[in-house]
C-alpha positions as CSV (number, residue, x, y, z in Angstrom):
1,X,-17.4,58.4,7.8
2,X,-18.0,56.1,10.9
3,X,-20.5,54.1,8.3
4,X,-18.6,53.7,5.8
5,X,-15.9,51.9,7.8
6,X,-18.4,49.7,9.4
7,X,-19.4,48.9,6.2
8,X,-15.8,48.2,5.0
9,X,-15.1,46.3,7.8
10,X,-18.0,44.0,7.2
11,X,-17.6,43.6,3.7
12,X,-14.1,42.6,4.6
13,X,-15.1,40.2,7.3
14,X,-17.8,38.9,4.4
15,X,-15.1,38.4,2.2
16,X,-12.7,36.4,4.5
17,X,-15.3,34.1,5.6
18,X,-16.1,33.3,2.0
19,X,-12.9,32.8,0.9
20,X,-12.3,30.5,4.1
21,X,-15.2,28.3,3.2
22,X,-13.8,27.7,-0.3
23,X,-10.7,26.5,1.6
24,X,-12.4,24.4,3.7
25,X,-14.8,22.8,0.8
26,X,-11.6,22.0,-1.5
27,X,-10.0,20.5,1.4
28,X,-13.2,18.4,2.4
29,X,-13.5,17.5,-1.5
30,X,-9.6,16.4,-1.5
31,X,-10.0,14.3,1.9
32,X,-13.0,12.7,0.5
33,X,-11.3,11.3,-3.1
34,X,-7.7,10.7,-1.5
35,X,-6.0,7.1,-1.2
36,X,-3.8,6.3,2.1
37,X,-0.5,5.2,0.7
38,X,-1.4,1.7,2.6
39,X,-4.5,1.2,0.9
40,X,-2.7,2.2,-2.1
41,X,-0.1,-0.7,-1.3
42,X,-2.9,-3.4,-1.3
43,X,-5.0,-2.3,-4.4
44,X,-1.6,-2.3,-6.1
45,X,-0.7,-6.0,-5.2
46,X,-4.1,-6.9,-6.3
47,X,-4.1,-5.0,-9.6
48,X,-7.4,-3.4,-8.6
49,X,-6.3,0.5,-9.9
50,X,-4.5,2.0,-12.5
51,X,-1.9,4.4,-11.3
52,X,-0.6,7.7,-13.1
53,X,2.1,10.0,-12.4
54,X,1.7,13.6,-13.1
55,X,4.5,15.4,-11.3
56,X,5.5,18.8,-12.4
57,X,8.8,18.0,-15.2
58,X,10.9,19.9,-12.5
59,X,10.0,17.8,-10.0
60,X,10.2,14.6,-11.7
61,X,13.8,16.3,-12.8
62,X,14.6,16.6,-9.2
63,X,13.5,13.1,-8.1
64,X,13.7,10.6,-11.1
65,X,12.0,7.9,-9.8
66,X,8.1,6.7,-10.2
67,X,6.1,3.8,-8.0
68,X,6.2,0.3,-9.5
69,X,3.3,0.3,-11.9
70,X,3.1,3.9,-12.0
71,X,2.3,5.4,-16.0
72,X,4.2,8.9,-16.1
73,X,2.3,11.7,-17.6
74,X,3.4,15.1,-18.0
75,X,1.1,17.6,-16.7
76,X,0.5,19.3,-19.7
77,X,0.1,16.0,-21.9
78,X,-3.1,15.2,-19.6
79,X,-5.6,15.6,-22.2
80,X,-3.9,14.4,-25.2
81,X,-2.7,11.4,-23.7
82,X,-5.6,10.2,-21.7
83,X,-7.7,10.4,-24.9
84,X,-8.2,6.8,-25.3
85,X,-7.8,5.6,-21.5
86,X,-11.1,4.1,-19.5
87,X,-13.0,6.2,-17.2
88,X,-14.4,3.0,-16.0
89,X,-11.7,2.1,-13.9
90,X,-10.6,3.1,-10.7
91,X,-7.5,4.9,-10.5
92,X,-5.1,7.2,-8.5
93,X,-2.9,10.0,-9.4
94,X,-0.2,11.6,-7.3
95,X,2.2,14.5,-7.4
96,X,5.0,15.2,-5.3
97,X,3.6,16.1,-2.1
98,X,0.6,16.6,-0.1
99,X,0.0,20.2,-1.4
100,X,-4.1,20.7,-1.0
101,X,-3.4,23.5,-3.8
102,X,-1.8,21.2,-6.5
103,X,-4.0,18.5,-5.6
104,X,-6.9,20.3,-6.1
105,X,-5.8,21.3,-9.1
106,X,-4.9,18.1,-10.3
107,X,-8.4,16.6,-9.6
108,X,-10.0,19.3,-11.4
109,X,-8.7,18.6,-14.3
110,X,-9.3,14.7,-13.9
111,X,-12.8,15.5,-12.8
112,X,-13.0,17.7,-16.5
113,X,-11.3,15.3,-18.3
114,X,-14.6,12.9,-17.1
115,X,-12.4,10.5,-15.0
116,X,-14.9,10.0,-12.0
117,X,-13.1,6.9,-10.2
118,X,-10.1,8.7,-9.5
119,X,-8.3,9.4,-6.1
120,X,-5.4,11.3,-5.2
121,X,-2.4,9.3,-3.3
122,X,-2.5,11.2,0.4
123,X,0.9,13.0,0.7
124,X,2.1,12.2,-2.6
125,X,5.2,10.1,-3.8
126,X,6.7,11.8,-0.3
127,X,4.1,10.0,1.5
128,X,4.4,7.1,-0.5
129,X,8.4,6.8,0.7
130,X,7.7,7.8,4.1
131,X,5.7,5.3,4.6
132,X,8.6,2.8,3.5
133,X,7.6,1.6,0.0
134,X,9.3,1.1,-3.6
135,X,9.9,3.2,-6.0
136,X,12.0,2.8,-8.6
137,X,14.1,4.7,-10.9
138,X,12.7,6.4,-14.3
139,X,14.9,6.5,-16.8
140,X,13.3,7.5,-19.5
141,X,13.8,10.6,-21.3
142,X,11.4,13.2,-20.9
143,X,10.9,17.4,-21.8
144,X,11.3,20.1,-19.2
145,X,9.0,22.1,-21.1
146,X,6.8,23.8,-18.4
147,X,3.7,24.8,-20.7
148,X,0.6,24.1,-19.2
């Protein structure tokens, strides 16, 4: 019986430690393709990136506004409507906040959708207004509809 919790124990240690590396890996690969809001700022100013904002519709509900410049796309309209868009230039996306989670996720899809020049905006729109800049409000209509 002694065994068979050493065993258990290990497997479970195995399985931790695993589960921690993916963690640290996605955060690595999120560090490595993020934006500061700054730098962000400057590439703006001199049109060097395309900028898209994919906020969930219940956030974007909750806070109706978008950076100057900014293309709003629904999250679940990312395929359909970046169909005829460049993968040749750079870009950045952002969502609400810094969430490694939903960033991650968000760059998967990018990364599937072939879009290899893209970064995520560190922090999100909430880092993009801490750090003092414009936004501006959205006010055009869009769907609630959650499907994904």
């Amino acid at each position: 019986m002694g065994m068979i919790a050493i065993y258990v124990l290990g497997l479970c240690v195995l399985v931790f430690g695993l589960i921690m590396l993916r963690r640290l890996r996605a955060k690595r690969e999120i560090e490595a393709n993020s934006i500061e809001p700054e730098a962000l700022y400057e590439q703006l100013n001199a049109k060097e990136v395309l900028l898209y904002d994919v906020r969930q519709p219940l956030d974007f509900l909750a806070h109706p506004e978008i950076i100057p410049g900014a293309t709003r796309i629904a999250p679940k309209d990312i395929a359909e409507q970046t169909a005829s868009f460049s993968r040749d230039h750079n870009a950045v996306i952002y969502c609400t906040g810094g969430d490694h989670e939903t960033s991650n996720m968000v760059l998967g899809k990018a990364r599937a959708l072939n879009f290899t020049r893209v970064k995520l905006l560190k922090g999100g729109l909430a880092g993009w207004k801490e750090k003092g800049y414009p936004v501006e409000p959205y006010s055009e209509s869009f769907s609630l509809d959650t499907a994904v």
